[in-house]
Each structure stands twice: as C-alpha cells, then as structure tokens.
CHARMM internal coordinates of N, CA and C (Angstrom, degrees):
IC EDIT
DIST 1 N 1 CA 1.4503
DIST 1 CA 1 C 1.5276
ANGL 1 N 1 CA 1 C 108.98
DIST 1 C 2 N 1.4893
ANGL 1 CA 1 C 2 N 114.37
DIHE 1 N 1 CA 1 C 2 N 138.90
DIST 2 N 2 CA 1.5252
ANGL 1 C 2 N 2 CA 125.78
DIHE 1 CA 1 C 2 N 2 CA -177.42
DIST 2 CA 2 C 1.3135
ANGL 2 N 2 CA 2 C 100.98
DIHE 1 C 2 N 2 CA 2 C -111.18
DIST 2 C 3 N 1.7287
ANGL 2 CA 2 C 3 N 89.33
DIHE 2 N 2 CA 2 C 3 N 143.71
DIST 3 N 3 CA 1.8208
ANGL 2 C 3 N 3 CA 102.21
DIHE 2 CA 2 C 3 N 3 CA 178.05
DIST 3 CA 3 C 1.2473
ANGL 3 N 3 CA 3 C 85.04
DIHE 2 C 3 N 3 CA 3 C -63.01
DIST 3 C 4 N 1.6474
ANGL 3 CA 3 C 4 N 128.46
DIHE 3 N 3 CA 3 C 4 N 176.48
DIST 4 N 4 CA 0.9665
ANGL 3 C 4 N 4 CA 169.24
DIHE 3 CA 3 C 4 N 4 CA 99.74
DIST 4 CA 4 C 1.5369
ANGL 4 N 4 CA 4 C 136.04
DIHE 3 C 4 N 4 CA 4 C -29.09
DIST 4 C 5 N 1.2535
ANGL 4 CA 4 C 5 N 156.36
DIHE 4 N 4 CA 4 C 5 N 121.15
DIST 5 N 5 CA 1.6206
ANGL 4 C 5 N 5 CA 139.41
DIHE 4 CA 4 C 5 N 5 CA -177.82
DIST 5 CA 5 C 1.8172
ANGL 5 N 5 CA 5 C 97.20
DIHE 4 C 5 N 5 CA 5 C -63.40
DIST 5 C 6 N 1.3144
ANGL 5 CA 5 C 6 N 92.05
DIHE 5 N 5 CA 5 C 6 N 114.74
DIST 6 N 6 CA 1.5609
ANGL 5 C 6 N 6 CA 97.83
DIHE 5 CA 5 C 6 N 6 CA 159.47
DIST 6 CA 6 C 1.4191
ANGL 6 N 6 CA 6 C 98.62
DIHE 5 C 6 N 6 CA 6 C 94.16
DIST 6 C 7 N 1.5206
ANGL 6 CA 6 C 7 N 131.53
DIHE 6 N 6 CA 6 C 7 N 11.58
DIST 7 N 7 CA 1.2872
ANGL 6 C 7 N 7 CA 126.98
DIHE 6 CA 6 C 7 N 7 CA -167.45
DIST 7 CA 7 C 1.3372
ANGL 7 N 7 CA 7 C 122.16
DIHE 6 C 7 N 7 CA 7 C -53.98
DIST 7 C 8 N 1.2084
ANGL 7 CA 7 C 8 N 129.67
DIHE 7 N 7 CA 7 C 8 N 105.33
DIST 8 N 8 CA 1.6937
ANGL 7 C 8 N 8 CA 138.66
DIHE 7 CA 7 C 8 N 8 CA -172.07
DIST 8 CA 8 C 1.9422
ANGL 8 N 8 CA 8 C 100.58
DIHE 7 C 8 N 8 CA 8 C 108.22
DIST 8 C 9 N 1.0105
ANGL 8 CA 8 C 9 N 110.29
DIHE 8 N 8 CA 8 C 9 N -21.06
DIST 9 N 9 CA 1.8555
ANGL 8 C 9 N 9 CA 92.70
DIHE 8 CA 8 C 9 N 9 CA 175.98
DIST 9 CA 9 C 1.4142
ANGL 9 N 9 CA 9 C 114.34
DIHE 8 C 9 N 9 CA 9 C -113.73
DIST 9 C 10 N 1.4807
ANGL 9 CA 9 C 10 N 118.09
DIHE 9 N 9 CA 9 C 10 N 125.22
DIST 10 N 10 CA 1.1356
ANGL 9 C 10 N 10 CA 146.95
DIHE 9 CA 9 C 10 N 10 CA -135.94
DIST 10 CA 10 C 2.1780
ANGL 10 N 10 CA 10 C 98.52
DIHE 9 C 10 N 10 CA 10 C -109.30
DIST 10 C 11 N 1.5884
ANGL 10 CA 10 C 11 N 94.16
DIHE 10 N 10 CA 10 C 11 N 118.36
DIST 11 N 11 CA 1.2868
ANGL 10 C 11 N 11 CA 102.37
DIHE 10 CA 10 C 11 N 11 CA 162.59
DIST 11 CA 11 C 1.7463
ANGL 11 N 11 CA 11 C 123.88
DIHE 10 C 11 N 11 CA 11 C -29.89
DIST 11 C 12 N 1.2576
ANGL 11 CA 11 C 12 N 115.56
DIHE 11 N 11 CA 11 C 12 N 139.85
DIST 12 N 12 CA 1.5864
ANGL 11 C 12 N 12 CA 131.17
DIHE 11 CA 11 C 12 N 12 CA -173.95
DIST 12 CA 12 C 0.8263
ANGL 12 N 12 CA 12 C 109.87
DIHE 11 C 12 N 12 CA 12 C -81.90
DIST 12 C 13 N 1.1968
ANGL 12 CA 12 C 13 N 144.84
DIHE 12 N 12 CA 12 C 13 N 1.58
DIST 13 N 13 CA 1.7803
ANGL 12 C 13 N 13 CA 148.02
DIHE 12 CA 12 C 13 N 13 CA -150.80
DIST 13 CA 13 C 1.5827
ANGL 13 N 13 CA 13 C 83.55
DIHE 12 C 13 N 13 CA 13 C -95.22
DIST 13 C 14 N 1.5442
ANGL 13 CA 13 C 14 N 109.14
DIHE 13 N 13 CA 13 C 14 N 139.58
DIST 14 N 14 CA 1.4486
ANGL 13 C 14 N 14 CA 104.03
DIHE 13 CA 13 C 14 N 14 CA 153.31
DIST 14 CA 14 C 1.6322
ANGL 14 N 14 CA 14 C 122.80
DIHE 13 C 14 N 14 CA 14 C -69.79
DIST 14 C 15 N 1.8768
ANGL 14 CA 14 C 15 N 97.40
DIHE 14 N 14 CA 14 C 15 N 134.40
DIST 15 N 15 CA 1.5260
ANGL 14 C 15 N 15 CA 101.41
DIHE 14 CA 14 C 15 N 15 CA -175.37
DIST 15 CA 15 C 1.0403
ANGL 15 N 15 CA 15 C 117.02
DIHE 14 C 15 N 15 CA 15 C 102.10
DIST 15 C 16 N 1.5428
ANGL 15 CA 15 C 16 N 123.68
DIHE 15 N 15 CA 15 C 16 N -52.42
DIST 16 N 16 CA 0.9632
ANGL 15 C 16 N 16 CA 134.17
DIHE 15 CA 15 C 16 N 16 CA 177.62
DIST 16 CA 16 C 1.8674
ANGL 16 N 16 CA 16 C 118.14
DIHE 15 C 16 N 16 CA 16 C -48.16
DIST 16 C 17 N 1.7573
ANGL 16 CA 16 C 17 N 108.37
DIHE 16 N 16 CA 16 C 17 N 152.17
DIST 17 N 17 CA 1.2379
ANGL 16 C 17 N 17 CA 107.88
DIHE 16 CA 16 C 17 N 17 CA -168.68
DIST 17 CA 17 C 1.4561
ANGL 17 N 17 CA 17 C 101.93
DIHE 16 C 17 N 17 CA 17 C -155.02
DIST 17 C 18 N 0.9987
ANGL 17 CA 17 C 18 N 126.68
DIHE 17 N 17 CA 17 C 18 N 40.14
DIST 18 N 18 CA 1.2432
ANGL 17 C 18 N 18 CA 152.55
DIHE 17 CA 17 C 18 N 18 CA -128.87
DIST 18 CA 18 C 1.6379
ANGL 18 N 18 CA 18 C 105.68
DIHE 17 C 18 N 18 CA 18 C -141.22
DIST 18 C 19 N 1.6896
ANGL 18 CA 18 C 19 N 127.42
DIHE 18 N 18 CA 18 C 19 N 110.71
DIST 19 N 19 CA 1.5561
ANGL 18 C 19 N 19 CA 122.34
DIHE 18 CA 18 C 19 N 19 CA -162.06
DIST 19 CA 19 C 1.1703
ANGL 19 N 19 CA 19 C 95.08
DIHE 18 C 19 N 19 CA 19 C -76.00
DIST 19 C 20 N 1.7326
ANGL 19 CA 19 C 20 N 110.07
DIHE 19 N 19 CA 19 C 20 N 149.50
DIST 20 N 20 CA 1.7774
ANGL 19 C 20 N 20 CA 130.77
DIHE 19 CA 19 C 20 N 20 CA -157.48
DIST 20 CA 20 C 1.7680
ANGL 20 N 20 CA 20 C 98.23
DIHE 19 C 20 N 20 CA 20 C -89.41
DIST 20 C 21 N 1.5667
ANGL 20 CA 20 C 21 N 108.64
DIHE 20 N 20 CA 20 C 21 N 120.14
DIST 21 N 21 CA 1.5112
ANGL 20 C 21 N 21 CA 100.60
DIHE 20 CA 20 C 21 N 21 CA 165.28
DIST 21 CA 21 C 1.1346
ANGL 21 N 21 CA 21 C 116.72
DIHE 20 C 21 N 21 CA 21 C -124.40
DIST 21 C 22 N 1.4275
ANGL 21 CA 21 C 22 N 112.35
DIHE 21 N 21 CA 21 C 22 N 14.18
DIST 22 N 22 CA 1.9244
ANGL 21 C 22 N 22 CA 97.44
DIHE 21 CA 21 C 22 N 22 CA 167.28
DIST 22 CA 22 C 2.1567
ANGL 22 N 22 CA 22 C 89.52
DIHE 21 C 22 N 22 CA 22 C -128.07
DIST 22 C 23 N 0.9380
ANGL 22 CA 22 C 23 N 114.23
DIHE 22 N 22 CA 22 C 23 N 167.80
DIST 23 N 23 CA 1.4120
ANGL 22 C 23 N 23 CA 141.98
DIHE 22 CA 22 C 23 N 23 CA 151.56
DIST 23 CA 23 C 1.5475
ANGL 23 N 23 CA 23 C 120.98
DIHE 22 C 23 N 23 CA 23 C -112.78
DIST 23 C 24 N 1.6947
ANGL 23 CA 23 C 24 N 96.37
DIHE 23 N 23 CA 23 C 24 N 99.29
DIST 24 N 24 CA 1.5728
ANGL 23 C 24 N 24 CA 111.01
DIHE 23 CA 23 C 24 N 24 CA 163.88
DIST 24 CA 24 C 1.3995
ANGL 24 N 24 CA 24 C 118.14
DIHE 23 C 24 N 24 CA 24 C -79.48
DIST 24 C 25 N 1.2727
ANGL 24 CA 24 C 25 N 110.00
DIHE 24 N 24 CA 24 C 25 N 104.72
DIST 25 N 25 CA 1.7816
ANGL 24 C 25 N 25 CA 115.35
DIHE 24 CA 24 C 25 N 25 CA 174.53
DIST 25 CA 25 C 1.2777
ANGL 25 N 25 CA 25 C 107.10
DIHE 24 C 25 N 25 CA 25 C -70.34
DIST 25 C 26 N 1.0891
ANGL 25 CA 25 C 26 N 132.51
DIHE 25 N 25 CA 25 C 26 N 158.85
DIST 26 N 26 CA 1.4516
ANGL 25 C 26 N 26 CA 143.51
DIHE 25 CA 25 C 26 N 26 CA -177.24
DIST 26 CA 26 C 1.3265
ANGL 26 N 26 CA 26 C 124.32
DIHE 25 C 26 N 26 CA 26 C -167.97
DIST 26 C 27 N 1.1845
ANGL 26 CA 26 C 27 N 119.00
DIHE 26 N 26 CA 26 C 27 N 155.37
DIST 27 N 27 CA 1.8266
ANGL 26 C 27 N 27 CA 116.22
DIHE 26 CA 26 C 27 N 27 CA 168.53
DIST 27 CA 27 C 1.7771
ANGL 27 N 27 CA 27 C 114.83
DIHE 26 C 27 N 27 CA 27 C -161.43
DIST 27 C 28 N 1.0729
ANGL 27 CA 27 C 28 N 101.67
DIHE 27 N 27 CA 27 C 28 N 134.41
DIST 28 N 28 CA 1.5502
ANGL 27 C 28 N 28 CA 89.76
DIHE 27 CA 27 C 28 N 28 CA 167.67
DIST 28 CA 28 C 1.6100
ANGL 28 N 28 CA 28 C 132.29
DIHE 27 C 28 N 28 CA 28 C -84.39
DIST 28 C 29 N 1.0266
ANGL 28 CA 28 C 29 N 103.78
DIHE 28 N 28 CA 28 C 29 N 107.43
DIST 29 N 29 CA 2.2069
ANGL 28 C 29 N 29 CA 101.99
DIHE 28 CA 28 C 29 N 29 CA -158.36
DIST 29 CA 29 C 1.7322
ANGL 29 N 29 CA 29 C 97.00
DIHE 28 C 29 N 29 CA 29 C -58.32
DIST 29 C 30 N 1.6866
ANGL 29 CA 29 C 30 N 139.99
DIHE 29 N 29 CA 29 C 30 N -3.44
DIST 30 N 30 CA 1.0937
ANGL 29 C 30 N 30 CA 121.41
DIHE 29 CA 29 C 30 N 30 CA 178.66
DIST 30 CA 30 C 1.6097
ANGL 30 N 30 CA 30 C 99.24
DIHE 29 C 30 N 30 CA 30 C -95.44
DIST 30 C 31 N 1.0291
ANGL 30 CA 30 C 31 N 125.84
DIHE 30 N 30 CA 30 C 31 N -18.89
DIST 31 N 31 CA 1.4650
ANGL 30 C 31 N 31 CA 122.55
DIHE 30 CA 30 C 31 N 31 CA 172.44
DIST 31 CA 31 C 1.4148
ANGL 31 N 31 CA 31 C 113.65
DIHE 30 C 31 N 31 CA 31 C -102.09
DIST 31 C 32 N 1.1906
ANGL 31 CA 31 C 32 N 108.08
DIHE 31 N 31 CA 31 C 32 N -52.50
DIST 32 N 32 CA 2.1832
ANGL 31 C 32 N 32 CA 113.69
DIHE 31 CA 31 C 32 N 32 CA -178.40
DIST 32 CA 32 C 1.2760
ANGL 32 N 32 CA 32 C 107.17
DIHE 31 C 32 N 32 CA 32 C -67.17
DIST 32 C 33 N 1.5974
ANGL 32 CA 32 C 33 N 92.64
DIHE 32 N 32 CA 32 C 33 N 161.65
DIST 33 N 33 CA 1.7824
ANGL 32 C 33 N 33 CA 99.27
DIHE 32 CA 32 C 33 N 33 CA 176.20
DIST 33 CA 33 C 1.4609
ANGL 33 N 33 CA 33 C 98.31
DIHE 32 C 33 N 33 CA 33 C -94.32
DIST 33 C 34 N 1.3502
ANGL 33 CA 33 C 34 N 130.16
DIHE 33 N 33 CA 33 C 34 N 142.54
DIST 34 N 34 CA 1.8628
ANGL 33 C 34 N 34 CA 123.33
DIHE 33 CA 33 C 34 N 34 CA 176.88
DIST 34 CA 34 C 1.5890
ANGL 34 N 34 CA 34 C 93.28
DIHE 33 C 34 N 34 CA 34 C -30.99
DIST 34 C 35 N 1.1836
ANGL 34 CA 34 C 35 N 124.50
DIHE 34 N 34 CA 34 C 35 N -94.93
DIST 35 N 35 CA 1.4168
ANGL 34 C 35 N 35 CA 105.75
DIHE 34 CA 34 C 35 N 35 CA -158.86
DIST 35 CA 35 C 1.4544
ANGL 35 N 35 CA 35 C 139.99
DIHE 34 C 35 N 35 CA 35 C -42.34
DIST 35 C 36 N 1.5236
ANGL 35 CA 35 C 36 N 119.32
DIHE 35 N 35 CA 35 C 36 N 6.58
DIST 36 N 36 CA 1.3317
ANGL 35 C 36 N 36 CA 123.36
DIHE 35 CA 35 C 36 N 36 CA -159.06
DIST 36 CA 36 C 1.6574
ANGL 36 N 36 CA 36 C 90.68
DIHE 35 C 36 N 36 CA 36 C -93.42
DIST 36 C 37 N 1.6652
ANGL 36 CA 36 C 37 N 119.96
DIHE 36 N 36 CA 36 C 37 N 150.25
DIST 37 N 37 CA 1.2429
ANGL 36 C 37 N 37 CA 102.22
DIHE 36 CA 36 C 37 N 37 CA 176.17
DIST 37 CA 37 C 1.9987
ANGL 37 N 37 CA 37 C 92.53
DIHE 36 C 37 N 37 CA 37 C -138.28
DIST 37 C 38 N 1.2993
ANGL 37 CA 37 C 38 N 105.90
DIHE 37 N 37 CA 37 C 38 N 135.48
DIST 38 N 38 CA 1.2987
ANGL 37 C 38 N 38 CA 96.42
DIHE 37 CA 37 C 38 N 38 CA 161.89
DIST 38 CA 38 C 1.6431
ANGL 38 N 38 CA 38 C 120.35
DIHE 37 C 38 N 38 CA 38 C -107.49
DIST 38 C 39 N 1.2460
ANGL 38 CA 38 C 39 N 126.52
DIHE 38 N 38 CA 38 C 39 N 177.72
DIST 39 N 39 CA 1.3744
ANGL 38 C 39 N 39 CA 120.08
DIHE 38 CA 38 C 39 N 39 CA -172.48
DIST 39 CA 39 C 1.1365
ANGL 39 N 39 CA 39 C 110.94
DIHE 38 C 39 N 39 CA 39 C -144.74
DIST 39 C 40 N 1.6275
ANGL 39 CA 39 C 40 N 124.28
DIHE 39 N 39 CA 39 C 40 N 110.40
DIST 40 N 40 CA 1.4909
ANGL 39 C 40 N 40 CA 125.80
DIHE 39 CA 39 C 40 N 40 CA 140.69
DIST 40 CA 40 C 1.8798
ANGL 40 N 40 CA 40 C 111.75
DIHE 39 C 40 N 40 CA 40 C -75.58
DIST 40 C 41 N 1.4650
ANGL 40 CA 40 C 41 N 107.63
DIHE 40 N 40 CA 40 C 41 N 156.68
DIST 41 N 41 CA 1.1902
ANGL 40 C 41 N 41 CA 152.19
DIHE 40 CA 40 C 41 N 41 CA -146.64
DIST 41 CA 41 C 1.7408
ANGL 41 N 41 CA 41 C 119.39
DIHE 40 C 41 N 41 CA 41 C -123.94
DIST 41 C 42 N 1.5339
ANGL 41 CA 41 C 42 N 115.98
DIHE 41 N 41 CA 41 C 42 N 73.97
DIST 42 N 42 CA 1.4062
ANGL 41 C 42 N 42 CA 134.68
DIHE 41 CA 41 C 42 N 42 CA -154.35
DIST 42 CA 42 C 1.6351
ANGL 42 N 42 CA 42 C 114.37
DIHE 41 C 42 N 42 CA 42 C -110.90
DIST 42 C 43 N 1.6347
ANGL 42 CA 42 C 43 N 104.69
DIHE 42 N 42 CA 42 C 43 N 110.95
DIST 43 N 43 CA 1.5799
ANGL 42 C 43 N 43 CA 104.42
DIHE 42 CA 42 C 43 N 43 CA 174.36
DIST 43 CA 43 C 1.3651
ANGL 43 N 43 CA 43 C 111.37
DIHE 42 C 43 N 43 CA 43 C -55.78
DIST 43 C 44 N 1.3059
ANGL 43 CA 43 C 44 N 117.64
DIHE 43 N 43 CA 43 C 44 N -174.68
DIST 44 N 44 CA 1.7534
ANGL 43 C 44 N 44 CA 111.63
DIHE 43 CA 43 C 44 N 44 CA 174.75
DIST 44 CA 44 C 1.9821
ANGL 44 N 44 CA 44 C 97.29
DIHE 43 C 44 N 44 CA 44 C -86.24
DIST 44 C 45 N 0.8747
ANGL 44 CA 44 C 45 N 144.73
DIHE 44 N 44 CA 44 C 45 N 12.49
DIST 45 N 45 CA 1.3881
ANGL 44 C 45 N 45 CA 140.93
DIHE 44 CA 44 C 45 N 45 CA 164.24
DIST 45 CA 45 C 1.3042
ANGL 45 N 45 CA 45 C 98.11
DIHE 44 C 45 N 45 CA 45 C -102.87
DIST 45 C 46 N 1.2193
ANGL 45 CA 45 C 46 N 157.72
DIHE 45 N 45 CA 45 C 46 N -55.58
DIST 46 N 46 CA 1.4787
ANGL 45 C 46 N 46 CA 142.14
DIHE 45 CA 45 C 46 N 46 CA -175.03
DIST 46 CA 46 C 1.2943
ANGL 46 N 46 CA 46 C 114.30
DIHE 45 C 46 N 46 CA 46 C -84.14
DIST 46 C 47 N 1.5938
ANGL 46 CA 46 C 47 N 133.91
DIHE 46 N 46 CA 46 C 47 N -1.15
DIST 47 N 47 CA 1.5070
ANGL 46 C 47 N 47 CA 146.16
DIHE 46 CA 46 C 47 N 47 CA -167.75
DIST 47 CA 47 C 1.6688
ANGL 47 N 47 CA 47 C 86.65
DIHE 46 C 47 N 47 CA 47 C -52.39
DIST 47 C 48 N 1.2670
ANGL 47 CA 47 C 48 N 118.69
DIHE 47 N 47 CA 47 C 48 N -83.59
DIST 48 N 48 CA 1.2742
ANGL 47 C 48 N 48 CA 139.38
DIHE 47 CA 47 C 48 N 48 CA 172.80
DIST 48 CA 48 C 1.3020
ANGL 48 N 48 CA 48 C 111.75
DIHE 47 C 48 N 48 CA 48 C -20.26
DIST 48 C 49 N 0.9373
ANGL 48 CA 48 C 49 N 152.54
DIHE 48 N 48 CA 48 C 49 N -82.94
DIST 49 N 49 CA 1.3657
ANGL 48 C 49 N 49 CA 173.36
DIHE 48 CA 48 C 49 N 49 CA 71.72
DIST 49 CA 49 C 1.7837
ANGL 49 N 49 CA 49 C 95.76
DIHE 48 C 49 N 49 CA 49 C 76.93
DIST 49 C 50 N 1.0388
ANGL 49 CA 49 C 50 N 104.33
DIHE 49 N 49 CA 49 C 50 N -88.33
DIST 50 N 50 CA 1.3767
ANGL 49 C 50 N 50 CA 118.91
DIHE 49 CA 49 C 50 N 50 CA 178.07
DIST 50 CA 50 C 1.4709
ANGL 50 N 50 CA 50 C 130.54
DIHE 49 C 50 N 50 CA 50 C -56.42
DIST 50 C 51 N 1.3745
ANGL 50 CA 50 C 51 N 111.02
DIHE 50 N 50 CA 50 C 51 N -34.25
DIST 51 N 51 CA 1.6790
ANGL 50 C 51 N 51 CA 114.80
DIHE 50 CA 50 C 51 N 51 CA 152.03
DIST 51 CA 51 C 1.8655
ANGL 51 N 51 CA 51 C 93.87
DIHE 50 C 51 N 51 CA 51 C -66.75
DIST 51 C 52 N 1.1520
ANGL 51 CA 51 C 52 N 126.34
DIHE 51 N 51 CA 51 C 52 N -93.86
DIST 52 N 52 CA 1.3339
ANGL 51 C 52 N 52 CA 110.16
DIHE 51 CA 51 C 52 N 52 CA -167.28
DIST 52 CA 52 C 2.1100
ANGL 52 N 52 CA 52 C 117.27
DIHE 51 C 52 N 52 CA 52 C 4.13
DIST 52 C 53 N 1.1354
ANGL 52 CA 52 C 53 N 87.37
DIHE 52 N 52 CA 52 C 53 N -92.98
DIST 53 N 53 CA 1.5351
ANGL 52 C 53 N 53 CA 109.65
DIHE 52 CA 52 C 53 N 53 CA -179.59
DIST 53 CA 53 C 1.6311
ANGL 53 N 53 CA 53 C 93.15
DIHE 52 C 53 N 53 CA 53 C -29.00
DIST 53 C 54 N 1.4846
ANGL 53 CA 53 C 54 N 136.54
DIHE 53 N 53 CA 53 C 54 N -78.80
DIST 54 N 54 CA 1.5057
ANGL 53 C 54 N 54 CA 117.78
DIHE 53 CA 53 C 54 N 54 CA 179.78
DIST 54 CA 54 C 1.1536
ANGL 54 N 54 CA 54 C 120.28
DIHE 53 C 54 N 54 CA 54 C -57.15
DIST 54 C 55 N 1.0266
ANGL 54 CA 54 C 55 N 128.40
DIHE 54 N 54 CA 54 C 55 N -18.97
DIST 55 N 55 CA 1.7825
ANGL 54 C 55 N 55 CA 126.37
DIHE 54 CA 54 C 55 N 55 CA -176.10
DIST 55 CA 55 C 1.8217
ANGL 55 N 55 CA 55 C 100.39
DIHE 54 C 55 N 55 CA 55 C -70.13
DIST 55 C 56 N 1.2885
ANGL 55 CA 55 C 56 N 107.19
DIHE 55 N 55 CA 55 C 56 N -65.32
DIST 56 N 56 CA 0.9010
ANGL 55 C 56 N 56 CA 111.55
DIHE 55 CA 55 C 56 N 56 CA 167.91
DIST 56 CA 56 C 1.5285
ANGL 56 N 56 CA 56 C 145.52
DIHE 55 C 56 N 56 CA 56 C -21.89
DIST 56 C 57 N 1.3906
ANGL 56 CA 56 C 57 N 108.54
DIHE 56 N 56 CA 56 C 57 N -28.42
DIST 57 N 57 CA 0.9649
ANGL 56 C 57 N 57 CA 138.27
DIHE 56 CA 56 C 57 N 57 CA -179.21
DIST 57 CA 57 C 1.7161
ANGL 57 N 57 CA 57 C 125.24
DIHE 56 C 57 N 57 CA 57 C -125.25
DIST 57 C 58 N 1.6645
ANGL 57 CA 57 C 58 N 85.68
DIHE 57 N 57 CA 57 C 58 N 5.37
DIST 58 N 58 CA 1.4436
ANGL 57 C 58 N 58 CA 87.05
DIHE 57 CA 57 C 58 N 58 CA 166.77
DIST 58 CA 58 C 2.0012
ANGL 58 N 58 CA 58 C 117.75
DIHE 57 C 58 N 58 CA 58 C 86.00
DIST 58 C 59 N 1.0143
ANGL 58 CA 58 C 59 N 92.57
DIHE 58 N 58 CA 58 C 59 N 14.12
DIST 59 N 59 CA 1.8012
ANGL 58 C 59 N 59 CA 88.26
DIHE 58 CA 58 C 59 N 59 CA -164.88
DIST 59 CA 59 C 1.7151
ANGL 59 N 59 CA 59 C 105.15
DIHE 58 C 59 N 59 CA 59 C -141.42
DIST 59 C 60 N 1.0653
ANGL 59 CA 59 C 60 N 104.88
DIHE 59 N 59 CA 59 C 60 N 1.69
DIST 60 N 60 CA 1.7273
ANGL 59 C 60 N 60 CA 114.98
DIHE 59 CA 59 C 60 N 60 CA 150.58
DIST 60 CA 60 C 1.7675
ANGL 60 N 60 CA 60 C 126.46
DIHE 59 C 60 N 60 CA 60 C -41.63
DIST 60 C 61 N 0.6673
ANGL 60 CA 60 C 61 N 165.18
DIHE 60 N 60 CA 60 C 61 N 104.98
DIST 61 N 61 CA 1.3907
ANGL 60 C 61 N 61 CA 162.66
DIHE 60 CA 60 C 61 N 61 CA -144.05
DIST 61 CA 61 C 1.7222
ANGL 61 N 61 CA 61 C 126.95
DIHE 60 C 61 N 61 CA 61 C -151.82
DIST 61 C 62 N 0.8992
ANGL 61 CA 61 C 62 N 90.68
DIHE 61 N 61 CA 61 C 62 N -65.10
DIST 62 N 62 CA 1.9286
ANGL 61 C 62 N 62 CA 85.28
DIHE 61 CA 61 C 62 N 62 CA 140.37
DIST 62 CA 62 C 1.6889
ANGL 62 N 62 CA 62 C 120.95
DIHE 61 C 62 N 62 CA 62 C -162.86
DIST 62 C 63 N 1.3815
ANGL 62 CA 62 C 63 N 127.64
DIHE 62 N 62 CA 62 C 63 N 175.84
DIST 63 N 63 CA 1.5328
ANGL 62 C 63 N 63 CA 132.75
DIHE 62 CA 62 C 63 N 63 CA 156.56
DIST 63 CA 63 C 1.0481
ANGL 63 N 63 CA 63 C 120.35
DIHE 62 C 63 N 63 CA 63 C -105.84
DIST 63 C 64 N 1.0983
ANGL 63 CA 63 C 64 N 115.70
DIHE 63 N 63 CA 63 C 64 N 141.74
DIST 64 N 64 CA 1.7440
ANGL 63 C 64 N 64 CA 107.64
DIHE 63 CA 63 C 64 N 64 CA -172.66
DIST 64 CA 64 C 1.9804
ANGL 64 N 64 CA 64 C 95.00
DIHE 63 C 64 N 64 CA 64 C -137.96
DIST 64 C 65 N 1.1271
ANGL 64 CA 64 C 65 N 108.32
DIHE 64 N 64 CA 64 C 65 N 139.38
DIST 65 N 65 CA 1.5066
ANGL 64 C 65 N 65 CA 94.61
DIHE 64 CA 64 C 65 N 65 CA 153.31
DIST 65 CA 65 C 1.2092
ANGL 65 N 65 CA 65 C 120.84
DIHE 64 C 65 N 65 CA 65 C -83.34
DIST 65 C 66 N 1.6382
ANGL 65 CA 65 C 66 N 114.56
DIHE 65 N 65 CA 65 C 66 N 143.14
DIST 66 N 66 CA 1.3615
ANGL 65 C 66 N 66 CA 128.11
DIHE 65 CA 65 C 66 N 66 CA 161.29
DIST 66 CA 66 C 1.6596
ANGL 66 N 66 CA 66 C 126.52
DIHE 65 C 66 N 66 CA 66 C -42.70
DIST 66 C 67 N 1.3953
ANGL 66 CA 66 C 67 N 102.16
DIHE 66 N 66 CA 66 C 67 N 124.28
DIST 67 N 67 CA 1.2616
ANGL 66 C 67 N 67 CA 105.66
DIHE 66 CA 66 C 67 N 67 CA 167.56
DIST 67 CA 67 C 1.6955
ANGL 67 N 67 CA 67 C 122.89
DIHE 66 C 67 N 67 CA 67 C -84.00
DIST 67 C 68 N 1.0165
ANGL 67 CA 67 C 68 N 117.53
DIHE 67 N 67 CA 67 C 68 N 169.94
DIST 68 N 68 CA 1.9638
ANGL 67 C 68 N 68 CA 122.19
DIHE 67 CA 67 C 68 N 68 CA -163.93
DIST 68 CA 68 C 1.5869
ANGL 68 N 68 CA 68 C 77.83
DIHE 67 C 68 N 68 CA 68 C -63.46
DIST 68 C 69 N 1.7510
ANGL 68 CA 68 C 69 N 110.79
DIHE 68 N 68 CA 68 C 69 N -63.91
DIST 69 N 69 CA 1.2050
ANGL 68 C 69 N 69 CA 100.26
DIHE 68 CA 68 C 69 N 69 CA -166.97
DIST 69 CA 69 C 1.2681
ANGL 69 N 69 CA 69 C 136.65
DIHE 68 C 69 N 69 CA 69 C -127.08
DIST 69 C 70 N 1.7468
ANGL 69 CA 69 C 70 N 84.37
DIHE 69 N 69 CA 69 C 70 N 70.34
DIST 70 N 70 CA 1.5626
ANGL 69 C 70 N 70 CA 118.22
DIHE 69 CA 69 C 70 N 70 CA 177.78
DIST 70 CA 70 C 2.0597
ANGL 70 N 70 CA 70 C 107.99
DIHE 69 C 70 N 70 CA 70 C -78.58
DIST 70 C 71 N 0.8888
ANGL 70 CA 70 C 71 N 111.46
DIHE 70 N 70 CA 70 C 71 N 113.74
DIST 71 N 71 CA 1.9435
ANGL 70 C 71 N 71 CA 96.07
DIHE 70 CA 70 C 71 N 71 CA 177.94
DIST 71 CA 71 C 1.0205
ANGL 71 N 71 CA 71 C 87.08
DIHE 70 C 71 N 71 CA 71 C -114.35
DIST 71 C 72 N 1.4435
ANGL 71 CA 71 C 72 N 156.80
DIHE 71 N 71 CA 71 C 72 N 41.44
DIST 72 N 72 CA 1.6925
ANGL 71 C 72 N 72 CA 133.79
DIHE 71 CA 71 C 72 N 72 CA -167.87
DIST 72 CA 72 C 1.9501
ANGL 72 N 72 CA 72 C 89.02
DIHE 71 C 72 N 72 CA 72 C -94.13
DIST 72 C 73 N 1.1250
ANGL 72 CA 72 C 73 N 129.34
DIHE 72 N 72 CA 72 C 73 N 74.10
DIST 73 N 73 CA 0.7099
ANGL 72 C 73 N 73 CA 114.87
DIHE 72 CA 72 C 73 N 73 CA 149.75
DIST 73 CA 73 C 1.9428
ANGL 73 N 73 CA 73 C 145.53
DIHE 72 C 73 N 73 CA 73 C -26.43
DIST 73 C 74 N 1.3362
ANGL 73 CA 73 C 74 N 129.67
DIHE 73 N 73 CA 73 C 74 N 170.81
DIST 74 N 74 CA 1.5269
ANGL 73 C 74 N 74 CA 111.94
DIHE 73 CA 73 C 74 N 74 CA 179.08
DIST 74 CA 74 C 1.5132
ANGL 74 N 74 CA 74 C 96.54
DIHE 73 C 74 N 74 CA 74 C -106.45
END
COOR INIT
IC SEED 1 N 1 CA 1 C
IC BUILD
C-alpha cells in the first residue's frame, strides 16, 4: 500500500471528505504580514474552485501540490 499526497488531511471544500492534494497558501494583506501564509487543503475537484474564491479576492498566494509527507496542516 502507497501513501497518498496529503494522506490523512482532508480537502477544505465544505462537505467534502475527500484526501487533500494540493496546498492553497493564502493571506489577507489587511490583516497578515506579506510573509505570513495560511493554508486551505484542496482535492483535485475543488483545487479550482477554491483558488478561484481567494484569487478573487486577492489573497491567493501560491498552489503547490502535496507532498506524501507534507502534514502542514491549516
């Protein structure tokens, strides 16, 4: 049996239950300092979805895919 990217941490999407394979970094520049990054947690069906919604708003920062043994949880 093979880990998985993100094996045990679970996509951010509401509802969703679905193991996390990308890491959306994010921050809000009226509250964060530039370097501060927070992280929601995106299957490949909500990846899309969920960058949208921060981009949108300006607080997108980067995507990264998940590593096997990535735990950085949000």
């Amino acid at each position: 049996m093979t880990d998985a990217p993100g094996d045990g941490l679970i996509c951010s999407a509401k509802g969703c239950s679905e193991p996390a394979t990308w890491a959306l970094r994010w921050n809000n520049p009226r509250i964060h300092t530039p370097d501060r990054r927070k992280t929601w947690l995106a299957c490949d069906r909500h990846r899309a979805h969920l960058s949208d919604f921060l981009r949108v708003r300006g607080f997108l920062r980067e995507v990264e895919p998940m590593a096997s043994d990535d735990q950085s949880a949000p």
